[in-house]
C-alpha positions in Angstrom: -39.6 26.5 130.5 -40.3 28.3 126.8 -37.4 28.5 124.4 -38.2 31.2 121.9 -38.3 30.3 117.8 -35.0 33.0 117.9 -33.2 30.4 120.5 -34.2 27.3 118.1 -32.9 29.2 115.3 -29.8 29.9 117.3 -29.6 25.9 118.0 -30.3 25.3 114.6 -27.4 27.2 112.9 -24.7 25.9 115.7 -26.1 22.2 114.7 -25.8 22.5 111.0 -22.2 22.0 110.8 -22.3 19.0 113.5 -25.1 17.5 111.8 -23.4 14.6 110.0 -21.7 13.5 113.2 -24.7 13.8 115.6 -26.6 11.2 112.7 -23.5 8.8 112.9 -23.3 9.3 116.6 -27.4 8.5 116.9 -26.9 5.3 114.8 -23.7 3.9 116.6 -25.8 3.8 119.3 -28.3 2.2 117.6 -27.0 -0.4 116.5 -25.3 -1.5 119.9 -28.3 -1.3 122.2 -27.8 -2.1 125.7 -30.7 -3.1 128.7 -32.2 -0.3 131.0 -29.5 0.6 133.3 -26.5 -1.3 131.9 -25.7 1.6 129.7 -22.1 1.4 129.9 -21.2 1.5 126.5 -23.0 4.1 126.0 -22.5 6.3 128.7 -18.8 5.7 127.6 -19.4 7.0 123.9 -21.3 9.9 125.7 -18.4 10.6 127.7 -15.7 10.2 125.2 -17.6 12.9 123.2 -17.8 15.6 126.0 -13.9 15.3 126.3 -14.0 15.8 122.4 -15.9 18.9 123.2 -13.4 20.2 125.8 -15.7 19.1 128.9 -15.1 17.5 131.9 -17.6 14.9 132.3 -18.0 13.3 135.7 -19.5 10.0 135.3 -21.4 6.8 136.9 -24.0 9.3 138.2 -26.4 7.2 140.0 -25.1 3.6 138.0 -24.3 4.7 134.0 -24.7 8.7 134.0 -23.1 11.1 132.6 -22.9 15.2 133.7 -20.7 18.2 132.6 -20.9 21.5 133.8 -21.3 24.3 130.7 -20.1 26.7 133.6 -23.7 28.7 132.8 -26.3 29.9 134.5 -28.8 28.1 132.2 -27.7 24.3 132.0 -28.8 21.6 129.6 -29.8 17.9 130.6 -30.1 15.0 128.1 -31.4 12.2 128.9 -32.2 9.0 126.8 -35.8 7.3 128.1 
């Protein structure tokens, strides 16, 4: 899949106002790092911020993952290596 430089424009201008609590919500994380597949903090911060953002998360996909449907044909996956 291509995204276009108009959709990372797009991405960049809905980010800008989030900015400061995507950088807090990378270094939280940070700074409590867990083992490969014992994620649960994590997947629990994850989780706490999709219900922030008015999703439904379903979680303890396949051990510690988290999914939420946008409800859109196009959906988004994050996934930490």
């Amino acid at each position: 899949m291509t995204v276009s430089t108009l959709e990372i424009e797009e991405l960049e201008r809905a980010l800008e106002p989030r900015i400061e609590s995507l950088v807090a919500f990378r270094r939280d994380l940070h700074r409590h790092p867990e083992l490969s597949n014992h994620e649960a903090r994590t997947a629990g911060r994850v989780a706490e911020r999709l219900v922030a953002a008015g999703y439904v998360p379903k979680t303890a996909i396949a051990g510690h993952g988290v999914v939420a449907d946008r409800g859109v044909e196009r959906p988004v996956g994050a996934r930490e290596p």
